[in-house]
N, C-alpha and C positions, 0 to 999 in steps of 0.2 A: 446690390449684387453685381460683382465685378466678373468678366471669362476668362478664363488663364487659358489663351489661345497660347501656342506653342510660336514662339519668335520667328524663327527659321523658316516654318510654313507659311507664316504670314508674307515676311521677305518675301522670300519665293514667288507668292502670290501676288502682289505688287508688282514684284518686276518682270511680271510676263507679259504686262503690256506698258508699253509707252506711253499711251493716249486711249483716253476713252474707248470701247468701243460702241457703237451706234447700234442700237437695236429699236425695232418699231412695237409699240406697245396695240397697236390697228391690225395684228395678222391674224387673219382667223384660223382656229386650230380648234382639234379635237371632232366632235362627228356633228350632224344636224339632228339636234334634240327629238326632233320628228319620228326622223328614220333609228335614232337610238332607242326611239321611246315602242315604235310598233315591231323593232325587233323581238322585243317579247312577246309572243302571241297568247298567252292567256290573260283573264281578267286578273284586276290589280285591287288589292283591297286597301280603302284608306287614303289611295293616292289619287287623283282625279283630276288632269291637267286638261285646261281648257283652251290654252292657246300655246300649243309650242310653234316653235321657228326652225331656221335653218345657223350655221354656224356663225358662230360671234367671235370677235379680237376679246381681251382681254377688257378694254375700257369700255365696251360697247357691255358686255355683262354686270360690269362694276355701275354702268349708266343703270340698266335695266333694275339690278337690284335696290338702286334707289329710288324706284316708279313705288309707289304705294300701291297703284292700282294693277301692278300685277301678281299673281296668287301664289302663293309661296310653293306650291304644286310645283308648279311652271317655273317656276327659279331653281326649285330641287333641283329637276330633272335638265334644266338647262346647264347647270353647274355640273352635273355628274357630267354630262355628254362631254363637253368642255375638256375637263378634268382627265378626259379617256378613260372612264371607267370601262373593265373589259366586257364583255359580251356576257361572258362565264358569271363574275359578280354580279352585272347586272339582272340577269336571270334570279339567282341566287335572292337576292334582296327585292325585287318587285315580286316573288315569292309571297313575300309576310307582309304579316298587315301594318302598314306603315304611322299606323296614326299615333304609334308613342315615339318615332324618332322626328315625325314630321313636327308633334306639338314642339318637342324641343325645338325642332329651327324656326318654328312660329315665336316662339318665348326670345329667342337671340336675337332674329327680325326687329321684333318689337322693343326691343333694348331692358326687358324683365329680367335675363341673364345675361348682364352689364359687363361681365370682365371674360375673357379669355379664358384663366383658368376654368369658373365654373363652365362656360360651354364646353371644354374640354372632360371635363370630369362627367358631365352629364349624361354623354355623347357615349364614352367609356363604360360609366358603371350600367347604364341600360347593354352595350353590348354584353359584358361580364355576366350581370345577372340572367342575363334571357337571351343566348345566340340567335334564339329565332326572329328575336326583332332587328335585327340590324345584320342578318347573316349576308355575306359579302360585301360590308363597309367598315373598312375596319378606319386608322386615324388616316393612312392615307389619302381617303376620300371622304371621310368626314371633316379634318382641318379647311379642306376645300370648302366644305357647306359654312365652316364658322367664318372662314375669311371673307365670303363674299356677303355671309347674311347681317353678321356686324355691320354698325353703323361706324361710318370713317369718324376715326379720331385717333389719338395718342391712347396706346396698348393694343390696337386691334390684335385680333389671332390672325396668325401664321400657318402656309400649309408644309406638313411635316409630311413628305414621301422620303420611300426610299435613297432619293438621291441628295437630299436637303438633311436627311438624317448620316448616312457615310461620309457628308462633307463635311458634317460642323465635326462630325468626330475625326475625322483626320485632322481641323486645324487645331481642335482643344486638344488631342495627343490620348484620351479617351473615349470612353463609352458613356456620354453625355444621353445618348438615344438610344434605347436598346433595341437590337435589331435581330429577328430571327433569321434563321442562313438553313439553306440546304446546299450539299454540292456535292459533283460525281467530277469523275474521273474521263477525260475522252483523246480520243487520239486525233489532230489535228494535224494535216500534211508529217505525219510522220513524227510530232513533239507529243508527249504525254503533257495536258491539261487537266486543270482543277478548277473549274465551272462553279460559283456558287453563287447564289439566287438568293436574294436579302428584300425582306417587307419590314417595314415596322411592325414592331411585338405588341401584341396587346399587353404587357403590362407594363410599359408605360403609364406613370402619374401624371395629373392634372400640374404638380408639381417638377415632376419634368419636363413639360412639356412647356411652362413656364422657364425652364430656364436656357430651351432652347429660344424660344423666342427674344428671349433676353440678347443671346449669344447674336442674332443673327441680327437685333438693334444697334448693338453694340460691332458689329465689326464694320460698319460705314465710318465712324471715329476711326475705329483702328487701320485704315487702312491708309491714311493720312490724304495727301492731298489731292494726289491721282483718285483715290479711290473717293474722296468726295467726287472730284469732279466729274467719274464715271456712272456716280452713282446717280448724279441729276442729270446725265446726259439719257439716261434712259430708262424703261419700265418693266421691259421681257429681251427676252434671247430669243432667235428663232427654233425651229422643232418643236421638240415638247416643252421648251423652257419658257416661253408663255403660259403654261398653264402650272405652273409655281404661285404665278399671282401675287408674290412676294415685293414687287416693286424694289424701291430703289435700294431700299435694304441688302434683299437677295439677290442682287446685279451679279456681282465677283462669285457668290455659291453657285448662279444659274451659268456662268462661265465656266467655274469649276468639275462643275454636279452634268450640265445639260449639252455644252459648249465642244463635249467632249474632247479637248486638248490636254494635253499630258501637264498638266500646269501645276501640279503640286509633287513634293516629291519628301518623300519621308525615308529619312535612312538610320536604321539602328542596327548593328554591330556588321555594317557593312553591306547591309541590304537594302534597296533603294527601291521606292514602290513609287508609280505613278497611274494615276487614271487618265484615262482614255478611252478612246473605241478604236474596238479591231477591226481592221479593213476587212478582214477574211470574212465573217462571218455575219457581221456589224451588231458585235454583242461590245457591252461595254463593259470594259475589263479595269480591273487592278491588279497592274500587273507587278510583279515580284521578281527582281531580277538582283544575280551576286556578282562580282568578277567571276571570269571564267573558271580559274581555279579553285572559286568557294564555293561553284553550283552547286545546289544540293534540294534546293525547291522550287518545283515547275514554277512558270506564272498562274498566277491567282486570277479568273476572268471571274468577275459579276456578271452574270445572268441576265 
């Protein structure tokens, strides 16, 4: 299976940097599993972590989940915190009793559920069938559990959030991810704004989600030489794009997606859209802008 990323996006992408840039894969991000974990103050059923820590880099988690002798408990929960799971989800999901999502990452752990798609599909059809086992984990924070709990090798899974899924679909020129959106209308220094707020959709296939990961295998080749050599120059982006987890693959998406610079830019019948983040409010926008005399639609800010 080949991606028919769009030319011109790719360009683009390419030449918005000259040289590598440098990112450390050592920065620790996300909360201290600890303080995420006794945020919840009721008993937890199913889940019974015996040794959490305080915050970890990307490679120090990646270290940790190849320890055998720590309990898949304690990686869950060190993975979510990492991950920035919210406070709201978190509550949410240490709710229920976790012992049919936990078996699944026990099963992916142990390499019983050998490929990507099926952890994918697993992960999925337990949400779909029974919300109450996995309420506030949807794939955003479960590709998390499969990337880290997989064993390294050629095919591992990818994490698919909201920002990893709006990017591949701007370079494919489709809806590769499907992605649910809310958005309202607001008034910003005096501009009418159109705010919408995008998660990945739960119906998303095992199958899709397979050919995202494909996409985002595949765009370290496509991005020719820079883009190899950017890509083994480093691991993470700093902010949240550490916790992508995606390595050298998702370098140019965690630029694109986390990096927040206006770096791609998409124009059809006159209209030219780029991501970014707004100074104003420091929400990250896609914004939507025409020549003066073709304005006719606000900009478009992501949530």
């Amino acid at each position: 299976m080949t991606t028919a990323f769009v030319p011109k996006h790719i360009e683009f992408l390419k030449q918005s940097y000259s040289a590598p840039p440098q990112f450390s894969e050592n920065e620790k991000v996300g909360a201290s599993p600890r303080k995420w974990f006794d945020g919840f103050k009721e008993p937890t059923v199913g889940l019974y972590p015996k040794k959490l820590g305080g915050r970890l880099s990307r490679a120090e988690l990646l270290a940790m989940a190849a320890q055998e002798d720590v309990e898949t408990d304690d990686l869950c929960i060190t993975i979510l915190a990492w991950g920035g799971m919210r406070p709201a989800n978190r509550n949410s999901l240490l709710k229920c009793d976790a012992a049919r999502w936990l078996k699944i990452a026990n099963r992916i752990r142990s390499g019983k559920i050998a490929t990507r798609h099926s952890a994918f599909d697993e992960f999925a059809t337990l949400r779909a069938n029974d919300g109450a086992a996995m309420n506030g984990m949807g794939a955003a924070y479960f590709t998390k559990l499969i990337y880290f709990l997989m064993p390294r090798g050629v095919g591992r899974g990818l994490i698919l959030d909201q920002w990893a899924g709006l990017s591949v679909n701007l370079l494919v020129g489709s809806e590769l991810v499907k992605m649910d959106e809310t958005s309202s209308w607001r008034q910003v220094k005096g501009d009418l704004k159109r705010f919408v707020s995008s998660r990945v959709s739960d119906v998303n296939t095992a199958d899709e989600y397979e050919q995202f990961c494909i996409a985002i295998e595949e765009l370290g080749s496509t991005l020719g030489t820079v883009g190899r050599q950017t890509l083994r120059s480093a691991r993470s982006c700093p902010a949240v794009a550490p916790r992508l987890g995606l390595g050298e693959n998702m370098l140019w998406l965690s630029v694109l997606a986390h990096f927040r610079s206006p770096l791609l830019s998409l124009t059809t019948n006159g209209t030219v859209m780029a991501l970014r983040r707004s100074g104003e409010r420091g929400h990250d926008s896609l914004l939507i802008s025409r020549p003066a005399a073709q304005q006719r639609v606000p900009p478009l800010h992501i949530a």
